[in-house]
PDBQT receptor file of N, H, CA, C and O in Angstrom, charges set to zero:
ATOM      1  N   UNK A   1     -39.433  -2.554 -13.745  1.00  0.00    +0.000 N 
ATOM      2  CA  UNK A   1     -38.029  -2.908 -13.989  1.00  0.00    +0.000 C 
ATOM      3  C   UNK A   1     -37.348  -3.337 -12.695  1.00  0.00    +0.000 C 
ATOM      4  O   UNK A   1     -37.498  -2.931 -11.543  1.00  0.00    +0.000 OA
ATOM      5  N   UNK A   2     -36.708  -4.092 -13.113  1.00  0.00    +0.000 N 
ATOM      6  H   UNK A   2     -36.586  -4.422 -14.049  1.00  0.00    +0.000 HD
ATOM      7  CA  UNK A   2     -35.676  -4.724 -11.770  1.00  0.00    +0.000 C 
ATOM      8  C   UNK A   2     -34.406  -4.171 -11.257  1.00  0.00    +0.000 C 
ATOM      9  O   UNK A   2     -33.602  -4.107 -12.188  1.00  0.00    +0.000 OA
ATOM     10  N   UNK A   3     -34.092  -3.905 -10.560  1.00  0.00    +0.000 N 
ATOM     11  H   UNK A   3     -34.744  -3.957  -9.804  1.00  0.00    +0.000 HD
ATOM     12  CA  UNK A   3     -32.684  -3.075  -9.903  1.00  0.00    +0.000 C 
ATOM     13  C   UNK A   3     -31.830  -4.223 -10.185  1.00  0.00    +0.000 C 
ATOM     14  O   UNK A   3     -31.977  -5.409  -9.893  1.00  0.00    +0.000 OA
ATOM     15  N   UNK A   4     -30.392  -3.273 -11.168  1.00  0.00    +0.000 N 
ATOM     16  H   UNK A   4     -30.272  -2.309 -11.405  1.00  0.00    +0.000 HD
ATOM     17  CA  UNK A   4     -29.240  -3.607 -10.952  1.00  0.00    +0.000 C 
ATOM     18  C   UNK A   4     -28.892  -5.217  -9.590  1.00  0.00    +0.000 C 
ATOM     19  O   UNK A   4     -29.118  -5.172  -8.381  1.00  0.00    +0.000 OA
ATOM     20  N   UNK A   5     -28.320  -6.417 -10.379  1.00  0.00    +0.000 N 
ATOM     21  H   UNK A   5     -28.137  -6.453 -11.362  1.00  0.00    +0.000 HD
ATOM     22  CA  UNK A   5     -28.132  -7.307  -9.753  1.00  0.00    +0.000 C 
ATOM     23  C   UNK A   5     -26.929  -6.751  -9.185  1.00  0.00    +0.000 C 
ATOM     24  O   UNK A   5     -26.041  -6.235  -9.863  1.00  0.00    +0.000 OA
ATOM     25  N   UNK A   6     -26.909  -6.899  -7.528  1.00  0.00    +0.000 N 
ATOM     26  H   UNK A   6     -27.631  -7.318  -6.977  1.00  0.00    +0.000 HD
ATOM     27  CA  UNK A   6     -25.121  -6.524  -7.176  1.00  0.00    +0.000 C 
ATOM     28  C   UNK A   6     -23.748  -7.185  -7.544  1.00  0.00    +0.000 C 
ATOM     29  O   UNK A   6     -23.925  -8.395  -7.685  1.00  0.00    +0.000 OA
ATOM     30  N   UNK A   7     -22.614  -6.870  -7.722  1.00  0.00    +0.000 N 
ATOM     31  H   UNK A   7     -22.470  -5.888  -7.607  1.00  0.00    +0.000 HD
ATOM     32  CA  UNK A   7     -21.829  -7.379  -8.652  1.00  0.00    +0.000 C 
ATOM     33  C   UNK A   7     -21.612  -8.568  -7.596  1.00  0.00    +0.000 C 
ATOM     34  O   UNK A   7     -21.758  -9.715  -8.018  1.00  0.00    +0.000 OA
ATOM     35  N   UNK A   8     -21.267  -8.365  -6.229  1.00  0.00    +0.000 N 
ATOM     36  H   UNK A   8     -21.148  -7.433  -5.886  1.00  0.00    +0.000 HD
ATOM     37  CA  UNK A   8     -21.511  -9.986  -5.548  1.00  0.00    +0.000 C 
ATOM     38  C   UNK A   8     -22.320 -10.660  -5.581  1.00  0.00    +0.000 C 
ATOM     39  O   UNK A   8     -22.168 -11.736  -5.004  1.00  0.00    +0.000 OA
ATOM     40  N   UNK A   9     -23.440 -10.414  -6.185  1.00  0.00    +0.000 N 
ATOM     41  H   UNK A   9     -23.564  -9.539  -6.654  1.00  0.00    +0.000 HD
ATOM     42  CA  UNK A   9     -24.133 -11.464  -6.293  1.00  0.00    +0.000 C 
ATOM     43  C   UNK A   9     -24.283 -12.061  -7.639  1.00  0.00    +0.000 C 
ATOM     44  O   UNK A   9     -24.685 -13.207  -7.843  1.00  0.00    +0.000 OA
ATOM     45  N   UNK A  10     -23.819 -10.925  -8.836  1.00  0.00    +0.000 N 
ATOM     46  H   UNK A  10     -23.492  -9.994  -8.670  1.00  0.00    +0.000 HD
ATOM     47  CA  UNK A  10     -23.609 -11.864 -10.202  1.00  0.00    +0.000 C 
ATOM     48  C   UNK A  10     -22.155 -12.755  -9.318  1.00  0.00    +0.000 C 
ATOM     49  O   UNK A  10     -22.428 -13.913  -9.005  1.00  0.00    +0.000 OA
ATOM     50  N   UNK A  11     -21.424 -12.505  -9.126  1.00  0.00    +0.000 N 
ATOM     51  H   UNK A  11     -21.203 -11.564  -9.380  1.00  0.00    +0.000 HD
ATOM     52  CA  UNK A  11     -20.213 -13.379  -9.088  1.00  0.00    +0.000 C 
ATOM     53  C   UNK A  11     -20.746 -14.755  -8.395  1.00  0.00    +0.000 C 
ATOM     54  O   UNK A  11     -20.545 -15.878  -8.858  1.00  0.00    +0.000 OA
ATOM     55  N   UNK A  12     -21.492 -14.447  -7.148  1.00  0.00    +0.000 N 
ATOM     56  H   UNK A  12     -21.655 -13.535  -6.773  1.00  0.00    +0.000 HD
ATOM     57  CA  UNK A  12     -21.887 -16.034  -6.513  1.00  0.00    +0.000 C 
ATOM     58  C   UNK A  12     -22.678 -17.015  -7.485  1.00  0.00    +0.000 C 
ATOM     59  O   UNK A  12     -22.503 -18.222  -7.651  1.00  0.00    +0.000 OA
ATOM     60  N   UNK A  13     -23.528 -16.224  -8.036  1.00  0.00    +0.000 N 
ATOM     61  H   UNK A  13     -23.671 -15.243  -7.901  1.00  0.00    +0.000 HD
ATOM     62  CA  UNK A  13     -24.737 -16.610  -9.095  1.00  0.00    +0.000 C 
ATOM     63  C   UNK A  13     -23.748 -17.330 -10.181  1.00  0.00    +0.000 C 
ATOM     64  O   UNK A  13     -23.903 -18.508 -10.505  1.00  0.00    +0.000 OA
ATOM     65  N   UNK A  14     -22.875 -16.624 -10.626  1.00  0.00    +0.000 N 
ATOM     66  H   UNK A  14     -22.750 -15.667 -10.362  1.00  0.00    +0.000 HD
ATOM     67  CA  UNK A  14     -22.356 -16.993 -12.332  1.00  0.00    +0.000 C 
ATOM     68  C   UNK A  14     -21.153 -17.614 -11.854  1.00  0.00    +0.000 C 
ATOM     69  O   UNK A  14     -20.598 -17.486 -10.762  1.00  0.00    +0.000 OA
ATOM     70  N   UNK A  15     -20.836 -18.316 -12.866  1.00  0.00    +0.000 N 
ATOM     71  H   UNK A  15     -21.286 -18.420 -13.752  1.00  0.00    +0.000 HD
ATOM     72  CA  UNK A  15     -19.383 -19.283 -12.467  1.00  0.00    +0.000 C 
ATOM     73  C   UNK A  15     -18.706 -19.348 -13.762  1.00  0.00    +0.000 C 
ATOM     74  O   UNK A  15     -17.843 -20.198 -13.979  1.00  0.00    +0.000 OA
ATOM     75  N   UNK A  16     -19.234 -18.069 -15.040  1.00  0.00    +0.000 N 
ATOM     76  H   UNK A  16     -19.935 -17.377 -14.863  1.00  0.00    +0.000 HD
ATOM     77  CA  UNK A  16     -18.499 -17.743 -15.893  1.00  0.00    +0.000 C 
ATOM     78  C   UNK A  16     -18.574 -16.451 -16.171  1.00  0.00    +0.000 C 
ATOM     79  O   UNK A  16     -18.927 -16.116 -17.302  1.00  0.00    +0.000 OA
ATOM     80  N   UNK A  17     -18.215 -15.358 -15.068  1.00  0.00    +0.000 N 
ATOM     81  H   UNK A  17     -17.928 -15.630 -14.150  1.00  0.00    +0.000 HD
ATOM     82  CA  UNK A  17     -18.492 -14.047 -15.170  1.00  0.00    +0.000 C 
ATOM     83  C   UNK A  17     -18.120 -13.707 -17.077  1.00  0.00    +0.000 C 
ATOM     84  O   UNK A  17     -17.428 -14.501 -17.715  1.00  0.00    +0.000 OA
ATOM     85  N   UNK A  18     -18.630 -12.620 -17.628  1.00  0.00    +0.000 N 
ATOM     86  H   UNK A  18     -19.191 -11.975 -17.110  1.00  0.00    +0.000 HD
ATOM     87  CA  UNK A  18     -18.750 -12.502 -18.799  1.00  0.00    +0.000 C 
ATOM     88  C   UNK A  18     -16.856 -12.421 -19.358  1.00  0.00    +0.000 C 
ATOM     89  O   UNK A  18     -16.532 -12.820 -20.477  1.00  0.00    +0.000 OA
ATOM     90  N   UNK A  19     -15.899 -11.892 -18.432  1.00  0.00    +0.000 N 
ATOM     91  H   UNK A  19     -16.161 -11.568 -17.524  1.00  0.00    +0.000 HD
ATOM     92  CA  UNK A  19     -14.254 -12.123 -18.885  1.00  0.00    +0.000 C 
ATOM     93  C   UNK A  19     -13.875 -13.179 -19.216  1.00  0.00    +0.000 C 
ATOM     94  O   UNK A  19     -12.821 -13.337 -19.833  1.00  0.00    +0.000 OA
ATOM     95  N   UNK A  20     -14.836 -14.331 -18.795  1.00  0.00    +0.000 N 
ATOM     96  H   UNK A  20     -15.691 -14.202 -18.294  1.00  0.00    +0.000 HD
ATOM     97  CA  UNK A  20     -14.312 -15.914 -19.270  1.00  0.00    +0.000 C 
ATOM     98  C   UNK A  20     -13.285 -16.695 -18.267  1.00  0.00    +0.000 C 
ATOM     99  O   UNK A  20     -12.754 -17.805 -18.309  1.00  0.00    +0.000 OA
ATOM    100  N   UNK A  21     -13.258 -15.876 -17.576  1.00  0.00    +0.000 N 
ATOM    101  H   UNK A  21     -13.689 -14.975 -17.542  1.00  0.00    +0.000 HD
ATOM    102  CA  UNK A  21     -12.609 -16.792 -16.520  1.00  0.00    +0.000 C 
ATOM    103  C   UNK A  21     -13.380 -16.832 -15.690  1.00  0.00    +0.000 C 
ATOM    104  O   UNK A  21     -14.386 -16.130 -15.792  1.00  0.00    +0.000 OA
ATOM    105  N   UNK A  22     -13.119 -17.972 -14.157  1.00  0.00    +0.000 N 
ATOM    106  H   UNK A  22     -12.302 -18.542 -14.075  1.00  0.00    +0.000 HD
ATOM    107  CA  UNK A  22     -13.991 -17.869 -13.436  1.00  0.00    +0.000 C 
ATOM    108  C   UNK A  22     -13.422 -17.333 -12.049  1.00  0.00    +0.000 C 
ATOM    109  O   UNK A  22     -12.200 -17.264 -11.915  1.00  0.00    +0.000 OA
ATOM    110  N   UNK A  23     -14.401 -16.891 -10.850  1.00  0.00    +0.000 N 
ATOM    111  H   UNK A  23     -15.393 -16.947 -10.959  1.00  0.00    +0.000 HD
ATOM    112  CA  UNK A  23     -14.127 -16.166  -9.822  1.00  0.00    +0.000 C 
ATOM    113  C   UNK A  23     -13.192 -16.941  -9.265  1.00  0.00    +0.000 C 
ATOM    114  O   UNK A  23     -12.089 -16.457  -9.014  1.00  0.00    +0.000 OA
ATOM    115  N   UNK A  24     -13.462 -18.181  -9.002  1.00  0.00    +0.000 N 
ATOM    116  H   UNK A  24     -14.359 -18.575  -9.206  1.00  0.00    +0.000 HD
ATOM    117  CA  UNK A  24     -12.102 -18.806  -8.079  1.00  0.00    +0.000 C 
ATOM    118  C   UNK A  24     -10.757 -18.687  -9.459  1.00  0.00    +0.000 C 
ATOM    119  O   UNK A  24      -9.854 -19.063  -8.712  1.00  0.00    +0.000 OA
ATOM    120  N   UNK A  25     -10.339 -18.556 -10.234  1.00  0.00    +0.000 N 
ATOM    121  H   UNK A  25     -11.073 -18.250 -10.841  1.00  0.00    +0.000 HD
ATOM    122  CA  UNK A  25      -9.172 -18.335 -11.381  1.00  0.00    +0.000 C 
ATOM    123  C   UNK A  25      -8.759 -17.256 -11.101  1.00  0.00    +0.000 C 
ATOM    124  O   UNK A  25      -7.538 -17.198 -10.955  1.00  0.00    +0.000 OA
ATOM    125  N   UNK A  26      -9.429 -16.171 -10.939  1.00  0.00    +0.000 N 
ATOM    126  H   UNK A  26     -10.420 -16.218 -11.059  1.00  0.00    +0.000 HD
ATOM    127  CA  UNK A  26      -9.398 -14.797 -10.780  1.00  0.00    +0.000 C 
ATOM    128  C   UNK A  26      -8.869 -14.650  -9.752  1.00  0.00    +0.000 C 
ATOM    129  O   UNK A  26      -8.088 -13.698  -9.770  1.00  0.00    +0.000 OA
ATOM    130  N   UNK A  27      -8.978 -15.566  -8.110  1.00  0.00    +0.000 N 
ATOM    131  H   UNK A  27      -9.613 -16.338  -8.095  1.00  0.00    +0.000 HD
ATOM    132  CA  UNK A  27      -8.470 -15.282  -7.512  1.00  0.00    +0.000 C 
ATOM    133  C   UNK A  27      -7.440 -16.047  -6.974  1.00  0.00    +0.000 C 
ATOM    134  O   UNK A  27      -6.823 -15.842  -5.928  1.00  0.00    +0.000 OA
ATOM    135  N   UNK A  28      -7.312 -16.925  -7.760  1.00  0.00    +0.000 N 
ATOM    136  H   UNK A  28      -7.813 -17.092  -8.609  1.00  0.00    +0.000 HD
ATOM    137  CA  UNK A  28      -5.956 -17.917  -7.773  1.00  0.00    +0.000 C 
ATOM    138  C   UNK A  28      -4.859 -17.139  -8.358  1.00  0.00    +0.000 C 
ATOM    139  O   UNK A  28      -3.730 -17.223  -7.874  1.00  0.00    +0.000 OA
ATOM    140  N   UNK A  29      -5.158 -16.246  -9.554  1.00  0.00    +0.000 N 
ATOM    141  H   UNK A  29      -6.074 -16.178  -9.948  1.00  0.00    +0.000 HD
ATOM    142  CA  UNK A  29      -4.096 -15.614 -10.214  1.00  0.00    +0.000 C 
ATOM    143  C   UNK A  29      -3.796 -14.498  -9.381  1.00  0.00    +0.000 C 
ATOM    144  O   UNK A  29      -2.637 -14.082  -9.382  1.00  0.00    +0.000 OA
ATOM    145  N   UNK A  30      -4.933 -13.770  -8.442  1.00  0.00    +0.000 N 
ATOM    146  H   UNK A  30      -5.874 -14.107  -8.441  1.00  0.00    +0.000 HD
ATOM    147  CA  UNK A  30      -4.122 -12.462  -7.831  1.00  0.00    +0.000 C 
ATOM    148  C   UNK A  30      -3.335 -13.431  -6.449  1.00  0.00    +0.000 C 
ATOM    149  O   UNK A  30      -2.404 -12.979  -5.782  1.00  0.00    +0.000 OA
ATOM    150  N   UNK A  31      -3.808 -14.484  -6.288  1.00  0.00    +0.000 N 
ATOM    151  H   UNK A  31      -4.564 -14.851  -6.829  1.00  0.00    +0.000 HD
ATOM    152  CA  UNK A  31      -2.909 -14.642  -4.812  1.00  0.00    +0.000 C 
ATOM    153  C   UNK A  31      -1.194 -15.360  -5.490  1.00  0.00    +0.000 C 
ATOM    154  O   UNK A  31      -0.151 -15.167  -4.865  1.00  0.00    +0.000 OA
ATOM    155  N   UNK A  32      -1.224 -15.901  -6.390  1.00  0.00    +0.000 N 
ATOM    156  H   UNK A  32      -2.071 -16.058  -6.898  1.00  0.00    +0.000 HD
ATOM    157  CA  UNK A  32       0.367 -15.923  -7.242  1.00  0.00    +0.000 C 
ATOM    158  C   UNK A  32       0.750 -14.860  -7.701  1.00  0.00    +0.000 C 
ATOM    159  O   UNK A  32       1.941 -14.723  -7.981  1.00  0.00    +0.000 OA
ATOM    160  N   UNK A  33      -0.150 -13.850  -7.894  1.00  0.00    +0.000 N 
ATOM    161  H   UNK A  33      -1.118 -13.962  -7.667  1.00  0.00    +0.000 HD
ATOM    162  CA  UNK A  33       0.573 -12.350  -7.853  1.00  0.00    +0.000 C 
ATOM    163  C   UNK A  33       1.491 -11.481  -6.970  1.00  0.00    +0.000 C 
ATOM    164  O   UNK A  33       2.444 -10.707  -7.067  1.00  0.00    +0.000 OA
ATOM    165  N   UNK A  34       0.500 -12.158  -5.855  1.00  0.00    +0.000 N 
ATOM    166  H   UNK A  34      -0.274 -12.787  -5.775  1.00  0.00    +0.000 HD
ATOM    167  CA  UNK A  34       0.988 -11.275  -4.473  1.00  0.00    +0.000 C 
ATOM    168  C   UNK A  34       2.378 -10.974  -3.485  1.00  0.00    +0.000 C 
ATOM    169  O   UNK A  34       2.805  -9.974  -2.908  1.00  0.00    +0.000 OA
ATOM    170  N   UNK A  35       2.857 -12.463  -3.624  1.00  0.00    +0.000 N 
ATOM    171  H   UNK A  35       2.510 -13.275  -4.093  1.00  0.00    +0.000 HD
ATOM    172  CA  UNK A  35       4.226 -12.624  -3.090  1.00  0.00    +0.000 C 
ATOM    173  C   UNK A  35       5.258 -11.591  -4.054  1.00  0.00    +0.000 C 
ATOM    174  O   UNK A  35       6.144 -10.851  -3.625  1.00  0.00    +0.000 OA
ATOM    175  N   UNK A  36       4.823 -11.806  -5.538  1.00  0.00    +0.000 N 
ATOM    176  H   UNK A  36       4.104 -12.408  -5.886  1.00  0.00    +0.000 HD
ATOM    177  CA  UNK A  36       5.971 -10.830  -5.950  1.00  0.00    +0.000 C 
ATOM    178  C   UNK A  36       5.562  -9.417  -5.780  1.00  0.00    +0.000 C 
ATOM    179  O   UNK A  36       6.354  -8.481  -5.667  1.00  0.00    +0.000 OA
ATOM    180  N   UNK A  37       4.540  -9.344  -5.771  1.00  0.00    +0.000 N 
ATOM    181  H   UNK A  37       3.896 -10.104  -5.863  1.00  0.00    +0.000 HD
ATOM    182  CA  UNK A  37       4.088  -7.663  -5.367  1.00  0.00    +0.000 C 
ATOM    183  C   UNK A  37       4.358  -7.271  -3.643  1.00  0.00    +0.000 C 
ATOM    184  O   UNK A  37       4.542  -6.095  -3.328  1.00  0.00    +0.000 OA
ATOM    185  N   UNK A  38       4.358  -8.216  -2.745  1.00  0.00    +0.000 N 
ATOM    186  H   UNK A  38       4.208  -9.171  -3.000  1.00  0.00    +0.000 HD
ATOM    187  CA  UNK A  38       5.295  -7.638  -1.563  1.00  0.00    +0.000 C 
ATOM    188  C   UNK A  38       6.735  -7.501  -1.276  1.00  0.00    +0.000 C 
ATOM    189  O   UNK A  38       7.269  -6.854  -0.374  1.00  0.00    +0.000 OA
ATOM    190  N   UNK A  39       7.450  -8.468  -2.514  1.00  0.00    +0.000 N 
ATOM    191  H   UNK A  39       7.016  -8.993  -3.246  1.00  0.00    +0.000 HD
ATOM    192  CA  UNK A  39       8.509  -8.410  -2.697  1.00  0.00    +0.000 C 
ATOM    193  C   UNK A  39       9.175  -7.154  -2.704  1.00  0.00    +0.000 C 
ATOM    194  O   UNK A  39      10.008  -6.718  -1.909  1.00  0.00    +0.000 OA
ATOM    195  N   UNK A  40       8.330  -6.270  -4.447  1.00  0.00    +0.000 N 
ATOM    196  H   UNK A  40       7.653  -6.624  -5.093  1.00  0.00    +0.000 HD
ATOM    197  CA  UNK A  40       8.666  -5.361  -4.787  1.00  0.00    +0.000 C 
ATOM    198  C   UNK A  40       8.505  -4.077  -3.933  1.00  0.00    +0.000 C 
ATOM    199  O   UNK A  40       8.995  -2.974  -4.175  1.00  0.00    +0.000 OA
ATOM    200  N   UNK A  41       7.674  -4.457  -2.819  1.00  0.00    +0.000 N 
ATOM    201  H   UNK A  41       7.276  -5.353  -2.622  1.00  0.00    +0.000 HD
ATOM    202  CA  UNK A  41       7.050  -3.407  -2.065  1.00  0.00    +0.000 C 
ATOM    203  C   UNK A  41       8.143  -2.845  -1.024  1.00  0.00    +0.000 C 
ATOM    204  O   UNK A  41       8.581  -1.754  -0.661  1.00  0.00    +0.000 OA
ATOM    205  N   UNK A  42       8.407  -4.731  -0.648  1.00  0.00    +0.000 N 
ATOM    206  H   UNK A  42       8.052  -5.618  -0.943  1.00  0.00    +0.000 HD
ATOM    207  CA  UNK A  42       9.970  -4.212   0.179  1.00  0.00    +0.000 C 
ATOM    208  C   UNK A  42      10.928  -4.298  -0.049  1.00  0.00    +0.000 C 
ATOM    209  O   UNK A  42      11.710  -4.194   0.896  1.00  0.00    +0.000 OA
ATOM    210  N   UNK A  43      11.363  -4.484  -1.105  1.00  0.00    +0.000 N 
ATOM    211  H   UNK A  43      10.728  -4.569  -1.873  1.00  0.00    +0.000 HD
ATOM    212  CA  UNK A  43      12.618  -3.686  -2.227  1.00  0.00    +0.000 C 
ATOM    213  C   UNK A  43      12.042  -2.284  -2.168  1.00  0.00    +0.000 C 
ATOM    214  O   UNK A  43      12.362  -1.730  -1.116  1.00  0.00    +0.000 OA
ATOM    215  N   UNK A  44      11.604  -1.847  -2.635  1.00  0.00    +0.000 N 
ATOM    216  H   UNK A  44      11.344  -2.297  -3.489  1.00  0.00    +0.000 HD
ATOM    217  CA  UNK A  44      11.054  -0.148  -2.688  1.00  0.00    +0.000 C 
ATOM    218  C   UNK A  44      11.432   0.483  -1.170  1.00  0.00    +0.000 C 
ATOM    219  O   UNK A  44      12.187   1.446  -1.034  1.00  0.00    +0.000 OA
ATOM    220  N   UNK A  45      10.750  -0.256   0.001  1.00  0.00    +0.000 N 
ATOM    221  H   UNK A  45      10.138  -1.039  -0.110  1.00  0.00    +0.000 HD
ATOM    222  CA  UNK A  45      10.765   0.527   0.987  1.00  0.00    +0.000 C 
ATOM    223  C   UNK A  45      12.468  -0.046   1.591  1.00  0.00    +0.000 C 
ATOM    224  O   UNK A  45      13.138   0.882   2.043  1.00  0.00    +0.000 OA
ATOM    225  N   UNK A  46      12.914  -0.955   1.608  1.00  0.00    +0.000 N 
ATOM    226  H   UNK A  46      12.369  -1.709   1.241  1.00  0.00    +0.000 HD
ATOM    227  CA  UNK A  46      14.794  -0.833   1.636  1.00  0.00    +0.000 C 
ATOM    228  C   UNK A  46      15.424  -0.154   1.111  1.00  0.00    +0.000 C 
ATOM    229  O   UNK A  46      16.448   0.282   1.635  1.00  0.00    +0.000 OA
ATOM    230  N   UNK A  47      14.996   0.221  -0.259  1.00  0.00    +0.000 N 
ATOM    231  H   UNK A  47      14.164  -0.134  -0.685  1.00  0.00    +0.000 HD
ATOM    232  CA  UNK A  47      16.462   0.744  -0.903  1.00  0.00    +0.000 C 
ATOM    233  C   UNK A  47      16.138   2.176  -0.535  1.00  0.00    +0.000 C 
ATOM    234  O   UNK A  47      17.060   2.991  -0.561  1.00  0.00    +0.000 OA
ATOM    235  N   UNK A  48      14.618   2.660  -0.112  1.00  0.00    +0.000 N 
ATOM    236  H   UNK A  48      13.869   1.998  -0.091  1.00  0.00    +0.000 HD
ATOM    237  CA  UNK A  48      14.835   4.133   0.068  1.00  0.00    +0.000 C 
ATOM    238  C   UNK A  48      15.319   4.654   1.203  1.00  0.00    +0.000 C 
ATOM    239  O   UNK A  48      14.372   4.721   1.987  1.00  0.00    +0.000 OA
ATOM    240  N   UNK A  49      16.449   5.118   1.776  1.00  0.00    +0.000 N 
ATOM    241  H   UNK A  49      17.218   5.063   1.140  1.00  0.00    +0.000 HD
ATOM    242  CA  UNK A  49      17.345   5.298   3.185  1.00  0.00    +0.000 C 
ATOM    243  C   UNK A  49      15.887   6.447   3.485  1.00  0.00    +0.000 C 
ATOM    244  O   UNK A  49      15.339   7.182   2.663  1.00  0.00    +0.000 OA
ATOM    245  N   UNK A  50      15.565   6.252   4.941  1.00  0.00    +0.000 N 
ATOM    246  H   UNK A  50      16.011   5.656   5.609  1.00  0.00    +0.000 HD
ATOM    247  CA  UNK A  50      15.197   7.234   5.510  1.00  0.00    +0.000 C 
ATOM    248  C   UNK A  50      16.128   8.133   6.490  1.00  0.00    +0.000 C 
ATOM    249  O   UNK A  50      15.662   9.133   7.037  1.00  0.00    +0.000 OA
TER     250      UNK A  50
């Protein structure tokens, strides 16, 4: 039997990981994520007075 393929290397290998989207989508959508998630990060850390 063959050992577990590593998940980086299904991702380089496959260009339709089994979710149906593909790795570069996947990471197009978390980097348009991101700006509003530092947003919220520093809203959070302003409004709390230290």
């Amino acid at each position: 039997m063959r050992a577990p393929t590593p998940l980086c290397e299904l991702i380089g290998a496959c260009s339709v990981p089994p979710s149906g989207i593909t790795h570069r989508e996947a990471l197009t959508c978390a980097a348009a994520q991101e700006p509003e998630r530092l947003r919220r990060i520093a809203e959070m850390a302003g409004a709390r007075p230290h």
